[in-house]
N, C-alpha and C positions, 0 to 999 in steps of 0.2 A: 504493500500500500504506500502511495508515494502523497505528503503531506507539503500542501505548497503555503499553507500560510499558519502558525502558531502562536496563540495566544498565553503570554505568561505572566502572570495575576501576582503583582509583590516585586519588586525590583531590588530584594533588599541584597542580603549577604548571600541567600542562592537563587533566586529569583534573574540578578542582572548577572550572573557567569553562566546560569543556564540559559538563558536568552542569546546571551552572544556568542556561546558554544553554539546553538541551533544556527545561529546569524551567519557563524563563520562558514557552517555547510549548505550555504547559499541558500538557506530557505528564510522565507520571510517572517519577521518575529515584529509582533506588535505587544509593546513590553506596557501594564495598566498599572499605576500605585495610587495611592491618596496623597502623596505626597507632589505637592506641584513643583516645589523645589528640585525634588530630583527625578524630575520630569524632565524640566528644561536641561539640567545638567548636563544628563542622558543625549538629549537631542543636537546637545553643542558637540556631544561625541563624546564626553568627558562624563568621568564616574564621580558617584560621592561616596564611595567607600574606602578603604587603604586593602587590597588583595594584590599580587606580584603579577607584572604582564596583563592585569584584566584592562588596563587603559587602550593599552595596543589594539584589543583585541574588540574591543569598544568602540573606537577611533573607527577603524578600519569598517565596520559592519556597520555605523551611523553613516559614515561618507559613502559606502557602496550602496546603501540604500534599504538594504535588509532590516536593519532597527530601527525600530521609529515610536516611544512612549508616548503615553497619554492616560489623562485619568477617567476616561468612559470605556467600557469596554468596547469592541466591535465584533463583526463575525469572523470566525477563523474553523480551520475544522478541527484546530485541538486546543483543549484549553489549560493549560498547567497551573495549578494554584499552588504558592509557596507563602502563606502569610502566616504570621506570628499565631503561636501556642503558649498564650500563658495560662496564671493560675489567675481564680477571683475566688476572695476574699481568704483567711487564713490557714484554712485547712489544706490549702494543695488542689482543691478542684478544680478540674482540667473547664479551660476560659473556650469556647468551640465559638466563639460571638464574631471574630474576624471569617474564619472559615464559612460564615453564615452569611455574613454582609456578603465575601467572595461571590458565595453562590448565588444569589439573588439579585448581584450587580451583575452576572454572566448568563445567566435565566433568559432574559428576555431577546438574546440573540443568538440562542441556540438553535439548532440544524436539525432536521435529522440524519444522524450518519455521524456529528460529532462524538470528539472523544474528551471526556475529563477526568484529569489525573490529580489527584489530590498529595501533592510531594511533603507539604506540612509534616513535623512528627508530632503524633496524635494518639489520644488513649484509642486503643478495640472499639470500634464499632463508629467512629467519627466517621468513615468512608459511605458508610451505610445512610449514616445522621445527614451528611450533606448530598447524598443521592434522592432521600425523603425532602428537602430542602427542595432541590430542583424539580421535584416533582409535583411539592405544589404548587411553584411558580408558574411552571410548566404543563398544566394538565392536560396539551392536546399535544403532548409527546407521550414515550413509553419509556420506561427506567428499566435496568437488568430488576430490581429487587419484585418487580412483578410481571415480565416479560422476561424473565431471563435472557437465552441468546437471541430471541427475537425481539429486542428493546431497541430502540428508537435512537438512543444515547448511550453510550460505552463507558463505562466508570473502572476506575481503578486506583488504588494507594502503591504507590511508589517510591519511599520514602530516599532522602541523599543519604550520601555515606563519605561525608567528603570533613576534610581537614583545613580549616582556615590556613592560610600560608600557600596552600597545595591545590587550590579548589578545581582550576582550571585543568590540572594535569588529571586528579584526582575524577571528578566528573568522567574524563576520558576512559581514564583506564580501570577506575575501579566496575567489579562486578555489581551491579542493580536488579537492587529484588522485583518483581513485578508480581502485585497482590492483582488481579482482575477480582471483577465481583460475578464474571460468570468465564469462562474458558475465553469465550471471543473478544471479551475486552482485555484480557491475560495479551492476546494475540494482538493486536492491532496495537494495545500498548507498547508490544515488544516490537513492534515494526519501526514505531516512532523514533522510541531511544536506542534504536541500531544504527540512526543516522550517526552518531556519533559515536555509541558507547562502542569500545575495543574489548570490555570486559563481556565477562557471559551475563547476558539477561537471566535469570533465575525465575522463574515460574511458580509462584503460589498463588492463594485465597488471598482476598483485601485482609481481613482478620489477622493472621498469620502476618501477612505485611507487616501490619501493622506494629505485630506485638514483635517481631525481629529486632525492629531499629530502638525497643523500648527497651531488649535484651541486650542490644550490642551498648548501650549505651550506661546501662545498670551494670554492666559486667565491670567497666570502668572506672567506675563509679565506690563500687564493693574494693575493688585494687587498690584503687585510691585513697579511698578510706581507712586502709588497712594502713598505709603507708602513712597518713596524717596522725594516723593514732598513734602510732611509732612513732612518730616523732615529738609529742607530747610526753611519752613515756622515757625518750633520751634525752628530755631536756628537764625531767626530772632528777633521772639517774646520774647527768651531768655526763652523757656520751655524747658522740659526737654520729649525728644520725646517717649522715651524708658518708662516712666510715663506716659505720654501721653495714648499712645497706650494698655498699661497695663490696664488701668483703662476703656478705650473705649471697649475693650473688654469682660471686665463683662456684656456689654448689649448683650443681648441669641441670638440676631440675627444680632451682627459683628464680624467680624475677621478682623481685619487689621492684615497684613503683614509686616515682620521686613526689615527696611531700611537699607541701606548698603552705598557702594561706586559706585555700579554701577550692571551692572545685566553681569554675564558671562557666558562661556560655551558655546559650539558648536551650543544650541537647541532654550533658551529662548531669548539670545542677537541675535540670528540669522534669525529662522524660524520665526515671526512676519512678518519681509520685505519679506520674499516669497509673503504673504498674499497681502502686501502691493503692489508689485510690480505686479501683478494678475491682481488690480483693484486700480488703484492710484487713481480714482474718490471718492470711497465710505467709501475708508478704515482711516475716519478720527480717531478715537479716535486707532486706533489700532499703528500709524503712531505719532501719541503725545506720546503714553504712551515711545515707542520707545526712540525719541526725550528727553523724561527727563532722562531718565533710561542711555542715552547714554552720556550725558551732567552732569550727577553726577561726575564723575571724575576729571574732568575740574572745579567742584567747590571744592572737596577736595583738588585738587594742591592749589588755590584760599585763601581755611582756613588755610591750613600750613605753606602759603606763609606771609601771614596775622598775623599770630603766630609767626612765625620766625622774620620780622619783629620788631615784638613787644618787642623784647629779645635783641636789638641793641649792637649786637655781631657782630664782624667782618666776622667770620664762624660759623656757626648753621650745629649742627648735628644732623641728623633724622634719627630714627630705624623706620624702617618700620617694620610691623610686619604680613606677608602670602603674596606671590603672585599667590598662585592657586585661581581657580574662585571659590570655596567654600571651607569648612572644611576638613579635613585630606584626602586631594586627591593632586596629584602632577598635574595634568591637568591645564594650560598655556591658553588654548583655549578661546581668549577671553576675558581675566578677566582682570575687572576693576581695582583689584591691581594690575597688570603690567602698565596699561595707567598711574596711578597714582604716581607709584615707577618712570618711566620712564619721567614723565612731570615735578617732581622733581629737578629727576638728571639733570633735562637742565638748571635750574635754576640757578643764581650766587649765591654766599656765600652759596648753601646748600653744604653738605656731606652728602648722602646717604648711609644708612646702610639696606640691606634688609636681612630680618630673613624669612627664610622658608625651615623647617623641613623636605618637602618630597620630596627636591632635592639635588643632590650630589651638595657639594662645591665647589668643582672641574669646575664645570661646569654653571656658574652662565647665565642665559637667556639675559641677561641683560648686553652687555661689557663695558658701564659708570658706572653702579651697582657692589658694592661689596657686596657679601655674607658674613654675621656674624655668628655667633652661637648665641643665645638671650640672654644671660648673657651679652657677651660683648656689644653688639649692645649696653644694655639699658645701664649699668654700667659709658658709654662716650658718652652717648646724652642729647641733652638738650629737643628733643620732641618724643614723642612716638605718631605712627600714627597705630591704631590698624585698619589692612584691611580687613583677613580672621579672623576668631574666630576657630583655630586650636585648638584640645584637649592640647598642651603644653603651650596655650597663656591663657586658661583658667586658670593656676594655680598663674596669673599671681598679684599682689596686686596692679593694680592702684591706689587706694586712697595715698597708701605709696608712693608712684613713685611720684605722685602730691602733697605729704606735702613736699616730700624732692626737691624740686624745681622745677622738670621737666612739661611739659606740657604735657597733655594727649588728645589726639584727637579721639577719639574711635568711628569710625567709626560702631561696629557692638554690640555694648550694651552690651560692657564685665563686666562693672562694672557695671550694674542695673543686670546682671545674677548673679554676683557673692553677689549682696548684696542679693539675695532673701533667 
């Protein structure tokens, strides 16, 4: 089945590399957000995200003609939605409100013979929820969930499996599960993203889909966790964890995982409680790892508080140093150096300084937070709190930082990498 024009609903962190992947194999991509801002951006050829190569690759598909954003949807014959999954209200209940709007902005210009693919990661049965969604918008179509293969509209969860930093390679080569909600939408799904993917399409139920990407992502999540908690226990013991773990790992059948400040990102701080909220009976260990991974934060504010403290200074100054959820990516989503930089600043006698490279200064996330440049930040502080491990924070000489008085709190093992 050969797909001449693509609709993809969300331009955000997979929404606009999936677009311009589709773009670059000459098919036509009509990219829909709410955002008018990075609407036009989009249109000028140019990205509002921080991803490696995705400018070029953007550039090249707005000027050939193939990309073109807007925030109305129009007709295409396939529709891909990538829009945000959060929680509402305290408990962890999965938020399906965006997925909702999605569908009922996309309702009224659907086909018969289109396909809609829901890439979202979403609790079991979301795929089903926004099929019943277009269905009432839509009542003189047919859905798979009551036509089966003879349905009017082709549905299907196809959730990413991609790594920020990596997206564009990763989209390519990694294998993609394809959940259909009946064989034939399985199929036509798999026709779509063969334009591009190099990996194997994988064949399952939307349900299964669904619950895959909530397992790959709890798996991570449980390792992680494990490894956070270890390190709360070697900073009791007064070991040194980043040693620790170094040395556990020469045995041929461990891997512990490196600890941090906290777990972030849209996927693995997120999708666990889908899981959780499914089955709140059973899902105990999935529900703890959670619980620590969530609770590291709140003991980093805890050890700088404790530090600062200890320096019985009237005002203590602290550089923070990343608040994206991982390494050289500008992504907010989540991330435990924001909880951290921000449980700080509430704090008396501190002065926070946050350092992070892949946001304009102009425009600090944070309006108690001031943005530094890293020189100055460390230059006038008395504690350095390393949160992200940023390529610019690597060049970084702790040891010197800590002969020349200041306190070093290294959150992500800069200086056990930089002594190897």
């Amino acid at each position: 089945m050969q797909f001449k024009t693509i609709s993809m609903i969300g331009l955000g962190y997979i929404g606009l590399p999936t677009a311009a992947v589709f773009a670059s194999r000459k098919i036509k991509v009509i990219g829909v957000d709410v955002n008018q801002k990075a609407v036009d951006t989009i249109n000028r050829g140019e990205i509002h995200i921080v991803e490696p190569d995705l400018d070029m690759v953007v550039h090249a598909a707005v000027k050939e003609g193939y990309l073109r954003a807007t925030t109305t949807p129009e007709p295409a014959e396939a529709f891909l939605i990538a829009v945000p999954t959060p929680f509402k209200g305290e408990n962890h209940e999965p938020d399906l409100s965006y997925i909702e709007s999605a569908a009922k902005a996309i309702a009224p210009v659907l086909a018969k013979g289109n396909l809609v693919i829901l890439e979202s990661t979403s609790p079991v049965g979301a795929t089903e929820q926004m099929a019943e969604w277009l269905a009432e918008a839509r009542p003189d179509l047919t859905f798979p969930q009551t036509h089966a293969e003879n349905s009017d509209i082709r549905v299907a969860h196809c959730p990413e499996r991609v790594l920020p930093g990596h997206v564009l390679r990763e989209l390519v080569q990694n294998d993609r599960i394809i959940g259909g909600m009946t064989a034939k939408c399985s199929e036509v799904a798999c026709a779509l993203y063969k334009t591009f993917v190099e990996g194997e399409c994988v064949v399952t139920n939307a349900r299964t889909a669904e619950m895959c990407k909530l397992t790959e992502n709890s798996f991570r999540d449980v390792n992680i966790a494990f490894a956070n908690e270890l390190s709360i226990i070697c900073d009791k013991l007064s070991i040194d964890v980043w040693e620790l773990i170094k040395l556990a790992n020469r045995h041929p059948r461990v891997s512990v995982l490196q600890p941090g400040p906290g777990v972030g990102g849209h996927c693995i701080a997120v999708d666990p409680w889908f899981i959780v909220a499914s089955d709140p009976e059973h899902a105990n260990l999935i529900r703890a790892a959670r619980e620590v991974n969530d609770a590291k934060p709140q003991w980093a504010i805890n050890k700088v508080r404790s530090i600062a403290k200890a320096l019985s200074k009237e005002d203590v100054t602290v550089a923070c140093l990343g608040l994206a959820f991982k390494a050289n990516i500008d992504d907010l989503r989540e991330s435990p150096a924001m909880k951290v930089v921000a449980g700080l600043a509430a704090l008396p006698g501190l002065k926070v300084l946050a350092v992070e490279p892949n946001i304009c200064h102009e425009n600090s996330p944070l309006e108690e937070v001031e943005l530094a440049q890293l020189n100055t930040a460390i230059d006038c502080c008395d504690v350095v709190v390393v949160l992200v491990d940023h390529d610019e924070f690597k060049k970084i000489d702790l040891a010197a930082l800590e002969h020349s008085g200041k306190k070093i709190i290294d959150l992500k093992g800069l200086a056990n990498a930089n002594a190897k």
